[in-house]
TORPA-4810 file (N, C-alpha, C, O; in nm, 3 decimals):
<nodes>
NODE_1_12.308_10.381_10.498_12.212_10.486_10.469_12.085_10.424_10.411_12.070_10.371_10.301_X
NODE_2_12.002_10.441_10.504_11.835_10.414_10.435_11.773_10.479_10.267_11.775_10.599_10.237_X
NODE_3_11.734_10.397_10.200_11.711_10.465_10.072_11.596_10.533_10.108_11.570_10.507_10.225_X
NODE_4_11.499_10.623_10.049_11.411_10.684_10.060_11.277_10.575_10.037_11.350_10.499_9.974_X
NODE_5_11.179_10.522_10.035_11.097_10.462_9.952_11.040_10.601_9.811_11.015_10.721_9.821_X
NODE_6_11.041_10.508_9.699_10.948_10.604_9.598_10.807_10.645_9.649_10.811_10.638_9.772_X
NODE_7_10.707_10.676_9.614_10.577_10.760_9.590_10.526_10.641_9.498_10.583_10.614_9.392_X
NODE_8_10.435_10.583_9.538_10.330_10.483_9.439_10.268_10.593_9.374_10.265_10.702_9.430_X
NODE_9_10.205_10.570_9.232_10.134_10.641_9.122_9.998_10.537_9.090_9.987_10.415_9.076_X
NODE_10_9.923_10.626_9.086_9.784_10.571_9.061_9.772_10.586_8.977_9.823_10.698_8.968_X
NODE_11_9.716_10.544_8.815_9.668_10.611_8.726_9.493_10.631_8.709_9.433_10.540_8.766_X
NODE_12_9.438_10.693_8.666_9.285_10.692_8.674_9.228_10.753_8.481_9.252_10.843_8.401_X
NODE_13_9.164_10.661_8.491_9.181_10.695_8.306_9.086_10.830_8.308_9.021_10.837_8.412_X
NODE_14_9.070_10.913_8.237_9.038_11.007_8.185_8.867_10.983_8.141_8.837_10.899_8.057_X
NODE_15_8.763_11.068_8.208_8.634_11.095_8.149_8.555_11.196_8.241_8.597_11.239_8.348_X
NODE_16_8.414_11.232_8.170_8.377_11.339_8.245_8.351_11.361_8.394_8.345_11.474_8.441_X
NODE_17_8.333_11.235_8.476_8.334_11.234_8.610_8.471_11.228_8.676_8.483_11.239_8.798_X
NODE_18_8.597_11.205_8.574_8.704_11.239_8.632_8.735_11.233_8.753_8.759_11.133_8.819_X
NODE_19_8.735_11.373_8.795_8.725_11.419_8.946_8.694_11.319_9.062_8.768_11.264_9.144_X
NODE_20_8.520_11.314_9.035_8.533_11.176_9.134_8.600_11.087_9.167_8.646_11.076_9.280_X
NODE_21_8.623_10.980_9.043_8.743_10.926_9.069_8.875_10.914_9.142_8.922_10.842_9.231_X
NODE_22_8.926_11.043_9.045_9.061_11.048_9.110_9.054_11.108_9.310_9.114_11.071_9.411_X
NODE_23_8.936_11.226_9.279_8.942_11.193_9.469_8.903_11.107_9.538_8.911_11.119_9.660_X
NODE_24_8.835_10.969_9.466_8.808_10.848_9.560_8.938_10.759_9.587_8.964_10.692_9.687_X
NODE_25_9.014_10.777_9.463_9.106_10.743_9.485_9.225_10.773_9.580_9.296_10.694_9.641_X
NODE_26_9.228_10.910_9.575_9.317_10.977_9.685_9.291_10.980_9.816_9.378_11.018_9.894_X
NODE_27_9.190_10.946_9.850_9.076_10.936_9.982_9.156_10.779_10.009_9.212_10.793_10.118_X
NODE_28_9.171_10.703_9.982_9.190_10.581_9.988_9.349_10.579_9.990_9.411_10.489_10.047_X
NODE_29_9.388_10.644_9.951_9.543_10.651_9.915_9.643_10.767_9.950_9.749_10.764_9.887_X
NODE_30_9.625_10.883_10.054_9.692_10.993_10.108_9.808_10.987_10.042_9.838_11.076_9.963_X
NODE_31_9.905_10.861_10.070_10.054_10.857_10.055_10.086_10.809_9.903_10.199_10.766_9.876_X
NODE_32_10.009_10.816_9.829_10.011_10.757_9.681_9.963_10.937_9.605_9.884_11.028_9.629_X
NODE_33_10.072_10.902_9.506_9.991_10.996_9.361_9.927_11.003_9.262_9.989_10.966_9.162_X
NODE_34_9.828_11.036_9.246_9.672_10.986_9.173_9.682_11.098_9.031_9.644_11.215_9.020_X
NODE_35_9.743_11.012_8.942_9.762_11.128_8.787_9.648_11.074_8.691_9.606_10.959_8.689_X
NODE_36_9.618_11.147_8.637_9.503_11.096_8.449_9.596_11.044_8.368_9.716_11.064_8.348_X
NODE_37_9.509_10.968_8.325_9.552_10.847_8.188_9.470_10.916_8.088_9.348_10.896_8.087_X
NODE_38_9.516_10.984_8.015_9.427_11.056_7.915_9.525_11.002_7.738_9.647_11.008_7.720_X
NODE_39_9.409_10.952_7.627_9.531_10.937_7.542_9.480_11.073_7.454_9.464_11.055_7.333_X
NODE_40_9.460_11.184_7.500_9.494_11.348_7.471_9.576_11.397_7.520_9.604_11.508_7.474_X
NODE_41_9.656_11.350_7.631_9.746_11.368_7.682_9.910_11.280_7.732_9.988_11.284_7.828_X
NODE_42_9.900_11.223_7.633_10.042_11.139_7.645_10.016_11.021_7.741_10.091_10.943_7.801_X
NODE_43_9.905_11.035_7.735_9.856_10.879_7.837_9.915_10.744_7.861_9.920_10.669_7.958_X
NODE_44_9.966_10.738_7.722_10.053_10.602_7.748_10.146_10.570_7.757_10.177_10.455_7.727_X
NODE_45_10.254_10.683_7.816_10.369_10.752_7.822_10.360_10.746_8.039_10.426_10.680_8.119_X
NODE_46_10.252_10.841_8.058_10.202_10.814_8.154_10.185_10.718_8.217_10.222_10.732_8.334_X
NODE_47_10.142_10.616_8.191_10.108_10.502_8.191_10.237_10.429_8.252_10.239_10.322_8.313_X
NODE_48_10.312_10.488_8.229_10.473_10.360_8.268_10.503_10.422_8.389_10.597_10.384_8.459_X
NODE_49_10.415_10.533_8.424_10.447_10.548_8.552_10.385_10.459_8.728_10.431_10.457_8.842_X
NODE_50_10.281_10.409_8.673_10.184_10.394_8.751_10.224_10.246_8.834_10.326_10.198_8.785_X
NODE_51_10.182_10.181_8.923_10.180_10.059_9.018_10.064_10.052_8.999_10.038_9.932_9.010_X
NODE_52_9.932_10.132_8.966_9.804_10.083_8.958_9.720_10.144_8.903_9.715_10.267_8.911_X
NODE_53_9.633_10.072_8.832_9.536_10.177_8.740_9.387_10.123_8.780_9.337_10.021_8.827_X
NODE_54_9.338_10.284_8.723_9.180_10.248_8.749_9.103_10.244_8.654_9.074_10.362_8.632_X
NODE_55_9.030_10.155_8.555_8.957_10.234_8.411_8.821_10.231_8.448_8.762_10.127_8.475_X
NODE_56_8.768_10.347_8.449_8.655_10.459_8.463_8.543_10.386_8.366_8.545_10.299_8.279_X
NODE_57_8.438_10.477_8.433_8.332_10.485_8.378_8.284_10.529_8.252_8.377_10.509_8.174_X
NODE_58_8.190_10.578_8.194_8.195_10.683_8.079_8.134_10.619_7.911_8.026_10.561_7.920_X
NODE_59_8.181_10.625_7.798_8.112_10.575_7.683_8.087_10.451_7.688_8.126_10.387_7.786_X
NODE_60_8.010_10.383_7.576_7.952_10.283_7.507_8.084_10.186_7.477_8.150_10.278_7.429_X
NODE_61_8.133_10.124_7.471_8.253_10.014_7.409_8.198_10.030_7.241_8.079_10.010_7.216_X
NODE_62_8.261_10.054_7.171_8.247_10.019_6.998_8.214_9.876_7.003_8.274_9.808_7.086_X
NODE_63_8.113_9.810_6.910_8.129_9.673_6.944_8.161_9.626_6.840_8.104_9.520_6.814_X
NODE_64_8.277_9.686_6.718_8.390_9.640_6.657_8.464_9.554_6.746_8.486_9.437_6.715_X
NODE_65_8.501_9.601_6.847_8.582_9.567_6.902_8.554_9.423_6.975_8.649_9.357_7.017_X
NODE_66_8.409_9.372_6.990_8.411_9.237_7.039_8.333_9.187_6.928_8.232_9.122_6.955_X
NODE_67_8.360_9.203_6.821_8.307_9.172_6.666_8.203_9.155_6.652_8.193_9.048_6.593_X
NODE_68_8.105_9.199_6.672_7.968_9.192_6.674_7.905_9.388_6.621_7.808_9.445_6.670_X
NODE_69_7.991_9.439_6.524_7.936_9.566_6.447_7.808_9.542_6.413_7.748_9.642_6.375_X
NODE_70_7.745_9.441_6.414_7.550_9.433_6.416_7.468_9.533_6.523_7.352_9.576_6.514_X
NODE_71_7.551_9.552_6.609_7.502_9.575_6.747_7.537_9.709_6.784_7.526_9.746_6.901_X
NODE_72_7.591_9.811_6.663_7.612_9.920_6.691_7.487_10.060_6.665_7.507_10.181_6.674_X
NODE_73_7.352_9.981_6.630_7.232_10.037_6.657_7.199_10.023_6.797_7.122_10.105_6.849_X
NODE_74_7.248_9.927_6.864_7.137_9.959_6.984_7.313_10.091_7.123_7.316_10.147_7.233_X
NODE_75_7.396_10.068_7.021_7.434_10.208_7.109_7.364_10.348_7.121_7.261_10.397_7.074_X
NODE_76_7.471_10.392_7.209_7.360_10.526_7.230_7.540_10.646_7.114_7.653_10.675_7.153_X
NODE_77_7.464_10.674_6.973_7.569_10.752_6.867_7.690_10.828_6.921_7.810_10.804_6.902_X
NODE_78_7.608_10.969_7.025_7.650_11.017_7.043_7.741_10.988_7.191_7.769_11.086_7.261_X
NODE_79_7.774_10.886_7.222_7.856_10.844_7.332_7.990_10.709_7.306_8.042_10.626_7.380_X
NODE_80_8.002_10.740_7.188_8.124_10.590_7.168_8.239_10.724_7.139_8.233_10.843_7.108_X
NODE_81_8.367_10.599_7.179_8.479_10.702_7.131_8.561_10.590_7.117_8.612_10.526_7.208_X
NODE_82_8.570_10.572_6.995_8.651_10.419_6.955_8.838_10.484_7.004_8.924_10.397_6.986_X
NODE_83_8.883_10.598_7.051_8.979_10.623_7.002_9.029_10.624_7.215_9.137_10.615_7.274_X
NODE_84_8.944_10.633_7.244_8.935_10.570_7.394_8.931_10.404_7.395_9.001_10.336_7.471_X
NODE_85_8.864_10.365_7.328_8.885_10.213_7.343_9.033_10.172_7.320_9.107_10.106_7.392_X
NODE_86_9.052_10.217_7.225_9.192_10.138_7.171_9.278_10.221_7.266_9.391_10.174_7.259_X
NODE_87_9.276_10.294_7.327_9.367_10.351_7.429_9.365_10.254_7.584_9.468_10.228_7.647_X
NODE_88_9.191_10.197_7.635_9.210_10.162_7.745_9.234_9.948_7.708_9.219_9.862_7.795_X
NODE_89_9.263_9.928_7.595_9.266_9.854_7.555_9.393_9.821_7.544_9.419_9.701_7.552_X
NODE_90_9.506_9.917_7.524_9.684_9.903_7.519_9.723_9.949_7.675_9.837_9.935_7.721_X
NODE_91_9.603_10.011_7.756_9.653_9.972_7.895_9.595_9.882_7.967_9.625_9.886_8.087_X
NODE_92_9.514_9.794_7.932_9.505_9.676_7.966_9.647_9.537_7.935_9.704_9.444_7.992_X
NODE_93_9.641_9.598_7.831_9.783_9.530_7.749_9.872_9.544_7.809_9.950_9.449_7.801_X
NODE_94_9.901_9.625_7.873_10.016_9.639_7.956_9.998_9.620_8.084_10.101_9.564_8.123_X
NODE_95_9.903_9.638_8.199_9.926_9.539_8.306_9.902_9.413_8.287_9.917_9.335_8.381_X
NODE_96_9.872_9.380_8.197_9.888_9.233_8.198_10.049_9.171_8.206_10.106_9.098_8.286_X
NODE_97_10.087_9.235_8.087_10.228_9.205_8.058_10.314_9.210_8.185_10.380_9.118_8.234_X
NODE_98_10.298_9.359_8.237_10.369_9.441_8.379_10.332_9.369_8.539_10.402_9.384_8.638_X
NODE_99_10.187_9.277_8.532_10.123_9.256_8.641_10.111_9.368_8.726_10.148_9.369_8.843_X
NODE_100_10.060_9.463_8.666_9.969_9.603_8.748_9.865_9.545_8.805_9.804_9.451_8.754_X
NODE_101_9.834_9.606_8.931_9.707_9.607_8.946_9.609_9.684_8.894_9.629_9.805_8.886_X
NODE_102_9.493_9.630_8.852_9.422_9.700_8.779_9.297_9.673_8.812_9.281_9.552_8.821_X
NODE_103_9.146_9.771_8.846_9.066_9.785_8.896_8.956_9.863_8.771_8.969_9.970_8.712_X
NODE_104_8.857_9.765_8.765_8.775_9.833_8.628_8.647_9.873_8.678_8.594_9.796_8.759_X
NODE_105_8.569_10.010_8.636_8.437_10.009_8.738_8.362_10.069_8.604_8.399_10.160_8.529_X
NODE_106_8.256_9.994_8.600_8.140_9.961_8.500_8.179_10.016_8.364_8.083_9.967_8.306_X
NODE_107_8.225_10.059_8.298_8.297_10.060_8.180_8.406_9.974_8.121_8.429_9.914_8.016_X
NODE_108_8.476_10.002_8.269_8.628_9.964_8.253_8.590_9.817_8.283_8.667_9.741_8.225_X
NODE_109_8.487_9.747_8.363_8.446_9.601_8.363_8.418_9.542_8.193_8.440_9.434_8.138_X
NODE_110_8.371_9.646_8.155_8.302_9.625_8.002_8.444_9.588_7.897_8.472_9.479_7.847_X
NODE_111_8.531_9.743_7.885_8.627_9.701_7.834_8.730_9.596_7.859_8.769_9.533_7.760_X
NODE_112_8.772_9.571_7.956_8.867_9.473_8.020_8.786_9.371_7.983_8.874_9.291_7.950_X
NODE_113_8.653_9.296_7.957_8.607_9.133_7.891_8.636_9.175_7.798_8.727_9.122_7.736_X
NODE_114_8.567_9.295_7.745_8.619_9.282_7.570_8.787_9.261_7.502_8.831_9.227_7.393_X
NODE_115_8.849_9.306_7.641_8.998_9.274_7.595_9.062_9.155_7.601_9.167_9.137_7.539_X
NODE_116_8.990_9.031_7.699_9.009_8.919_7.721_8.907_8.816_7.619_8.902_8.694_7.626_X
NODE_117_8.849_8.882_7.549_8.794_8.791_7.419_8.646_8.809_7.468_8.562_8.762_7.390_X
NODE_118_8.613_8.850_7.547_8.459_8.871_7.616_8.342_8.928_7.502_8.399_8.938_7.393_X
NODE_119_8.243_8.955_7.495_8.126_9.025_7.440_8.074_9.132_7.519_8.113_9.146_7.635_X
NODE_120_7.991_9.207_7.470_7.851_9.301_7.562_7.732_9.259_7.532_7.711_9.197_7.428_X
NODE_121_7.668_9.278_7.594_7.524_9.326_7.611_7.443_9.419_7.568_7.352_9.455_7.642_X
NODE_122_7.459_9.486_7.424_7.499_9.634_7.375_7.362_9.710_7.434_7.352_9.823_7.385_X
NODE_123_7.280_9.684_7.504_7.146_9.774_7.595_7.068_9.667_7.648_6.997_9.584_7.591_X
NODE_124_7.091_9.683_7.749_7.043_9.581_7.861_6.918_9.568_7.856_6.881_9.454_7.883_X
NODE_125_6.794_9.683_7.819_6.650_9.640_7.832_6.592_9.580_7.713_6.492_9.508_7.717_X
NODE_126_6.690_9.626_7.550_6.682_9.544_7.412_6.683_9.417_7.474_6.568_9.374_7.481_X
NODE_127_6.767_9.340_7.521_6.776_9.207_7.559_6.692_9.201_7.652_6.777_9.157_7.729_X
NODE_128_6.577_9.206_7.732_6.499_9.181_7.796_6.514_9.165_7.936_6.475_9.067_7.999_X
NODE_129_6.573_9.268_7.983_6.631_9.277_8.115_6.554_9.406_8.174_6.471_9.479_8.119_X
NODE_130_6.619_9.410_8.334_6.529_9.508_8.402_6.651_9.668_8.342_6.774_9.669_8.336_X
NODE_131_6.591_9.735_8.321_6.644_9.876_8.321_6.751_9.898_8.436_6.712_9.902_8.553_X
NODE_132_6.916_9.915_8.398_6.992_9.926_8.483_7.061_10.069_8.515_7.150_10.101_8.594_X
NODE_133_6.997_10.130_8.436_7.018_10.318_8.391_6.976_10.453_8.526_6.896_10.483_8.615_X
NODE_134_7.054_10.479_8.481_6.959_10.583_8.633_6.820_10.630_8.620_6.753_10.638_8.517_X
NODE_135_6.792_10.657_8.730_6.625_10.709_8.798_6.600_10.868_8.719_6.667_10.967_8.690_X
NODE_136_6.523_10.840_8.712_6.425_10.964_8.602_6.500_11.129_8.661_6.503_11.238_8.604_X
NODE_137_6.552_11.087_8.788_6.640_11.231_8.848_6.751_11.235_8.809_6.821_11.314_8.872_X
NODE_138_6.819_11.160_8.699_6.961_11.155_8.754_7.020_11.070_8.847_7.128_11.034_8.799_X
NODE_139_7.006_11.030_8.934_7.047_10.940_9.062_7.072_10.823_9.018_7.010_10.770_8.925_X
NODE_140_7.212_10.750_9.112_7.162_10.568_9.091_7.050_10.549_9.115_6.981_10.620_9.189_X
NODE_141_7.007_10.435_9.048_6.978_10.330_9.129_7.050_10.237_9.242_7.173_10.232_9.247_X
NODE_142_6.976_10.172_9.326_7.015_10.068_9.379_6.917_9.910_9.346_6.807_9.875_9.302_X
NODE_143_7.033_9.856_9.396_6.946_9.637_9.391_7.024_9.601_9.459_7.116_9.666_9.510_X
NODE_144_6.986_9.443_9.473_7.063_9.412_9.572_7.145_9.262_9.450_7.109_9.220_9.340_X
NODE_145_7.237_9.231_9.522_7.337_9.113_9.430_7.371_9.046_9.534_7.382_9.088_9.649_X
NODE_146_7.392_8.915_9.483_7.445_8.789_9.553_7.604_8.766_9.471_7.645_8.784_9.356_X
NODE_147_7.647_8.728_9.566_7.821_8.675_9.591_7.833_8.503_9.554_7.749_8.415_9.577_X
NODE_148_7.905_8.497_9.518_7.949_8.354_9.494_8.048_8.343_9.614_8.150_8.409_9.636_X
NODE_149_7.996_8.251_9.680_8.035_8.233_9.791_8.227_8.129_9.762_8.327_8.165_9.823_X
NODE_150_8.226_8.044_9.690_8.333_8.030_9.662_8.440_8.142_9.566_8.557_8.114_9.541_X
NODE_151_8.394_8.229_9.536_8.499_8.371_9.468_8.597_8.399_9.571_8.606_8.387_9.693_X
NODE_152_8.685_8.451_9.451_8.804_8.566_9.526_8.764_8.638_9.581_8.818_8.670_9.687_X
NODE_153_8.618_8.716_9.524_8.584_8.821_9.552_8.482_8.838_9.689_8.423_8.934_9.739_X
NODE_154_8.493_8.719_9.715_8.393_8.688_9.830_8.487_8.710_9.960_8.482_8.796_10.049_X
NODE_155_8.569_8.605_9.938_8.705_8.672_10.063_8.746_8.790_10.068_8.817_8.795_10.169_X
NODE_156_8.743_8.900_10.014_8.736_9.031_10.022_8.605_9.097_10.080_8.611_9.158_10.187_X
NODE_157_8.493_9.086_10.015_8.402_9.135_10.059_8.346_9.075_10.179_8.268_9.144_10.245_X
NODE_158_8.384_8.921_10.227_8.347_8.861_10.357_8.169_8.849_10.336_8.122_8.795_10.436_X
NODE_159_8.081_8.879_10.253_7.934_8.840_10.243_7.891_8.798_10.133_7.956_8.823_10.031_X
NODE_160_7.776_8.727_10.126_7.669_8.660_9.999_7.635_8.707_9.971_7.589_8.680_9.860_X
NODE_161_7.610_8.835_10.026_7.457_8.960_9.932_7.490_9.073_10.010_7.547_9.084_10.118_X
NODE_162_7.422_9.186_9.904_7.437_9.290_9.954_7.360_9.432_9.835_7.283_9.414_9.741_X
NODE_163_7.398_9.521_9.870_7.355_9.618_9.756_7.431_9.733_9.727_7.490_9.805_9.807_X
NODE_164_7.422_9.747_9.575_7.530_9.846_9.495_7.393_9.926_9.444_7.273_9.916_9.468_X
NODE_165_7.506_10.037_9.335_7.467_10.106_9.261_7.455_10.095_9.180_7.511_9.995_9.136_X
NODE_166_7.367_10.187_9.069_7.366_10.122_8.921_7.359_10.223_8.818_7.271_10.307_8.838_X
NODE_167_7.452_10.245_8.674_7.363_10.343_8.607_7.458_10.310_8.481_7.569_10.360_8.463_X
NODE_168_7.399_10.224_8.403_7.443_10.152_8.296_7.374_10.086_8.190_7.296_9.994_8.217_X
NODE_169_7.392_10.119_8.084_7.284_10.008_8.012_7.353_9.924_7.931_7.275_9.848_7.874_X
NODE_170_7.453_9.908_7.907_7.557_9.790_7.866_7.610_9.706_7.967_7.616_9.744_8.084_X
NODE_171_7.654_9.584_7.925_7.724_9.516_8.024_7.756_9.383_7.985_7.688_9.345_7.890_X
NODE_172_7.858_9.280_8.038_7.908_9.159_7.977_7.798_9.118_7.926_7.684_9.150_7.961_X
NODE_173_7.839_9.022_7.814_7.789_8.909_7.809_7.818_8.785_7.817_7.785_8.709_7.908_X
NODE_174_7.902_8.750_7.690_7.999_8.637_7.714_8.108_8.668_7.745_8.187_8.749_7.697_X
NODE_175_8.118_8.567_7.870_8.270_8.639_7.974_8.396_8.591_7.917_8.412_8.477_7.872_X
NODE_176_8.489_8.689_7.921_8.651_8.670_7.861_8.706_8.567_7.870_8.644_8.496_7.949_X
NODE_177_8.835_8.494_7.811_8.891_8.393_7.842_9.007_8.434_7.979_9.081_8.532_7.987_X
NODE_178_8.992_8.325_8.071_8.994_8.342_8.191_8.978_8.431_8.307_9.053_8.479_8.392_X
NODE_179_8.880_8.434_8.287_8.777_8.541_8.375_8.634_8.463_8.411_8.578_8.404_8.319_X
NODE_180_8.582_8.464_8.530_8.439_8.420_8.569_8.390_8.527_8.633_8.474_8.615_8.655_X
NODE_181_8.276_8.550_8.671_8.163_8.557_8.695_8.132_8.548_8.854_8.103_8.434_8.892_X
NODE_182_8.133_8.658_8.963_8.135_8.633_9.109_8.074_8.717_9.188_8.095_8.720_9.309_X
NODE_183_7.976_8.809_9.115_7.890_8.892_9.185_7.770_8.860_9.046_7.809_8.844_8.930_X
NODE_184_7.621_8.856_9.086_7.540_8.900_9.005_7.435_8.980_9.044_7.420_9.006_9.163_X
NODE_185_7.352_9.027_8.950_7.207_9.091_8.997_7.092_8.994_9.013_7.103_8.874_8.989_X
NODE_186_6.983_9.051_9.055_6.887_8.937_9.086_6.831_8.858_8.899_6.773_8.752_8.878_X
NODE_187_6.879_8.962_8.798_6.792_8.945_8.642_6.914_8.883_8.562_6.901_8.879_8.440_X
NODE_188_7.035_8.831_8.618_7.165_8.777_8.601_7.247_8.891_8.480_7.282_8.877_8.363_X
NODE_189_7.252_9.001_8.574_7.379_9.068_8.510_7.473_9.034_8.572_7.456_8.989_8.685_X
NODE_190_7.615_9.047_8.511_7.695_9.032_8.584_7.758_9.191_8.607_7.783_9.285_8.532_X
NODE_191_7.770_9.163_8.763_7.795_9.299_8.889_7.960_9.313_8.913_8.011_9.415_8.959_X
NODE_192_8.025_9.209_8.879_8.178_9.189_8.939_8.216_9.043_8.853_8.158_8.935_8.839_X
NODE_193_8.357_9.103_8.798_8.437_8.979_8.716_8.556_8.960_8.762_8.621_9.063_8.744_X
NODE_194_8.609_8.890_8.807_8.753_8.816_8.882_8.821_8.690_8.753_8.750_8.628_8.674_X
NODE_195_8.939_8.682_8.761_9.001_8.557_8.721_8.954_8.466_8.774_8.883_8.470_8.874_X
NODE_196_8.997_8.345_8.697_8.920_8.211_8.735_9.051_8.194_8.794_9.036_8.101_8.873_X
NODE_197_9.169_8.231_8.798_9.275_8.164_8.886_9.357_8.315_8.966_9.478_8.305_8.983_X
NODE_198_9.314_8.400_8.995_9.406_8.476_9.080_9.519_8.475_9.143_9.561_8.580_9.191_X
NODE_199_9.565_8.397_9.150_9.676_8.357_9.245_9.790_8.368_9.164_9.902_8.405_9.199_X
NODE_200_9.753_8.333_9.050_9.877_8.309_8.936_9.859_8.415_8.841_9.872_8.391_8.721_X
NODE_201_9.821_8.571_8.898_9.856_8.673_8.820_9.814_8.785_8.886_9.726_8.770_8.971_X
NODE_202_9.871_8.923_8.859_9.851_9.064_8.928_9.671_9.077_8.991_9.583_8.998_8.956_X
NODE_203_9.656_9.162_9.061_9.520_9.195_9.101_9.456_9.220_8.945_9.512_9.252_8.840_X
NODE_204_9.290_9.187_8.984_9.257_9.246_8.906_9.090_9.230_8.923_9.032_9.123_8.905_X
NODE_205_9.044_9.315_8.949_8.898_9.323_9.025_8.828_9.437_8.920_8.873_9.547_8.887_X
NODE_206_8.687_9.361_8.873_8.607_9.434_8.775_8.466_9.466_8.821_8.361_9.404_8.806_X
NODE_207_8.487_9.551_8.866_8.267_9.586_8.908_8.187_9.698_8.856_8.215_9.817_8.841_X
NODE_208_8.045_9.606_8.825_7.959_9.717_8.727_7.911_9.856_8.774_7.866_9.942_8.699_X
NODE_209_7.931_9.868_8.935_7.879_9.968_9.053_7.979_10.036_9.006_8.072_10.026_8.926_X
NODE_210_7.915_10.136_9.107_8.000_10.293_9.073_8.064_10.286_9.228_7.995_10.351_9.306_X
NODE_211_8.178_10.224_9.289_8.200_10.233_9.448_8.244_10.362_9.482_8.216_10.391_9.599_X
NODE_212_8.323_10.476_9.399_8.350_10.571_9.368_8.204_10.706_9.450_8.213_10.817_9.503_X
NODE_213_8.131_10.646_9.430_7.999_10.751_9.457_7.873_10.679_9.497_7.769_10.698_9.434_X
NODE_214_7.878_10.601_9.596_7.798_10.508_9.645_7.777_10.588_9.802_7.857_10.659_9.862_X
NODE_215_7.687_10.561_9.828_7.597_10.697_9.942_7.696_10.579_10.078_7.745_10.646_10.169_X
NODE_216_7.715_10.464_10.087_7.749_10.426_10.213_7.909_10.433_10.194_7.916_10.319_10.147_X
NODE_217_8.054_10.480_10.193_8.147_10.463_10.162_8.203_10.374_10.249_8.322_10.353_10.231_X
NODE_218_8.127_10.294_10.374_8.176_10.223_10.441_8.144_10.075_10.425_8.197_9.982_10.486_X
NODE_219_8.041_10.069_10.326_8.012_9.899_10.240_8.115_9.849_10.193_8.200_9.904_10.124_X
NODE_220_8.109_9.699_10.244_8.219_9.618_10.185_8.245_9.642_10.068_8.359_9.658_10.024_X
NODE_221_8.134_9.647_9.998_8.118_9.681_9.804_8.246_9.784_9.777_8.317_9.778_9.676_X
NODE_222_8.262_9.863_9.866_8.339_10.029_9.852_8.469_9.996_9.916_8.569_9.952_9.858_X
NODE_223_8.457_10.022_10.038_8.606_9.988_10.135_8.689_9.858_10.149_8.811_9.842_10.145_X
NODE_224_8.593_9.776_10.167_8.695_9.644_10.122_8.772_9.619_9.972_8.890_9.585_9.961_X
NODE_225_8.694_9.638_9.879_8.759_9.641_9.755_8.879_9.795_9.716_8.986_9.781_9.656_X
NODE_226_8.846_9.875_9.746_8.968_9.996_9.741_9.118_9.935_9.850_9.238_9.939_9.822_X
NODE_227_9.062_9.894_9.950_9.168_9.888_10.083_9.239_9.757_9.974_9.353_9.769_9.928_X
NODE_228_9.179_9.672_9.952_9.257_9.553_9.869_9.341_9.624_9.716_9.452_9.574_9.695_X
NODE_229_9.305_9.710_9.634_9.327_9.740_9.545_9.489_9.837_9.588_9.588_9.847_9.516_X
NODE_230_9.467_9.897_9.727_9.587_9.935_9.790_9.675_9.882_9.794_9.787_9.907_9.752_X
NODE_231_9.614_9.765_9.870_9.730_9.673_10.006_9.823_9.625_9.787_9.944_9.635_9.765_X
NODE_232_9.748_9.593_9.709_9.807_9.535_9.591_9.937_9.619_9.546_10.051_9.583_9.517_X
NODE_233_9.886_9.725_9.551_9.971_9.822_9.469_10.109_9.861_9.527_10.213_9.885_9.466_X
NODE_234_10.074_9.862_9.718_10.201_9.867_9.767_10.263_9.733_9.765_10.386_9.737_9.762_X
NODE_235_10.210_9.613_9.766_10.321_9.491_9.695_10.364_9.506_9.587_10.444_9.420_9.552_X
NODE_236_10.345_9.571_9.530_10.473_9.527_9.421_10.571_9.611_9.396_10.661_9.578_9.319_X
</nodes>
């Protein structure tokens, strides 16, 4: 008698664009179940359900947390939620431990260095950079970024350059312990963070774009990286 296969579980952490998310995720994933990681909601309970998680977009990182509390003027007050950090911070903790795959998009890039010993950038134009925030409408932006042609992340995406979205004003600085650096912007943000050794641990792909809500859903930036974040989740 054939066993049944289980139902893969997605988790998608919890914030106000939510929605998006979790239907980009389901768009990508028909035969998978796409639940919230909320820690208002038993999130980390939740959490033991999942083969793969996604951590979202959304507040400021506390920058207690990458020890640099100097730097909590140039946040924006009314957008930190330290009580979210330490939540996407014990599920980082745990795919590590579990080897989840785990997929971070411009927040969740932010938190995941800070969980690997990393820093921020606590406002990208304070430090003398180009404005990475959205357009006076609301809207991304777009730029264009170059690939490190020797990356993991390059064999996935198959190109050197290309163009994302943007709407952020934090972002790495000093990158985590074992983690590099494999997409940038033209003003050297970093766009995408990979392990320096992949091979010898679970997926784990970090980008500052929003691929989730990017006007081409057929850019490598978007479909190659989801289809891989798949193919991961049904291995294991």
């Amino acid at each position: 008698m054939y066993k049944v296969a289980e139902k893969k579980t997605i988790g998608v952490t919890d914030c106000s664009k939510y929605k998006i998310y979790h239907d980009w995720a389901a768009s990508h994933a028909p035969d998978m179940e796409v639940i919230k990681l909320s820690y208002a909601e038993n999130g980390l309970e939740k959490m033991k359900q999942c083969q793969g998680i996604i951590l979202t977009g959304g507040e400021d990182v506390h920058p207690r947390f990458y020890n640099k509390p100097e730097y909590l003027d140039y946040c924006y007050p009314d957008d930190i939620s330290e009580v979210r950090d330490e939540f996407e911070l014990s599920i980082l903790s745990h795919t590590e431990k579990q080897g989840i795959p785990l997929l971070g998009i411009c927040r969740g890039l932010q938190i995941a260095n800070v969980f690997f010993g990393g820093t921020l950038i606590p406002d990208i134009p304070s430090w003398g950079k180009f404005d990475h925030g959205k357009l006076q409408d609301g809207t991304d932006k777009y730029h264009e970024v170059s690939v490190n042609h020797d990356s993991w992340l390059h064999g996935i995406l198959k190109t050197d350059a290309g163009t994302v979205n943007s709407n952020h004003h934090q972002s790495a600085d000093k990158i985590g312990r074992g983690l590099i650096v494999s997409v940038l912007s033209p003003d050297g943000i970093a766009e995408a963070i990979e392990r320096k050794h992949p091979s010898d641990a679970a997926f784990l792909c970090l980008v500052q774009w929003h691929p989730e809500r990017m006007k081409n859903q057929q850019s490598y930036f978007v479909k190659n990286i989801a289809d891989t974040f798949i193919a991961a989740i049904k291995n294991i």
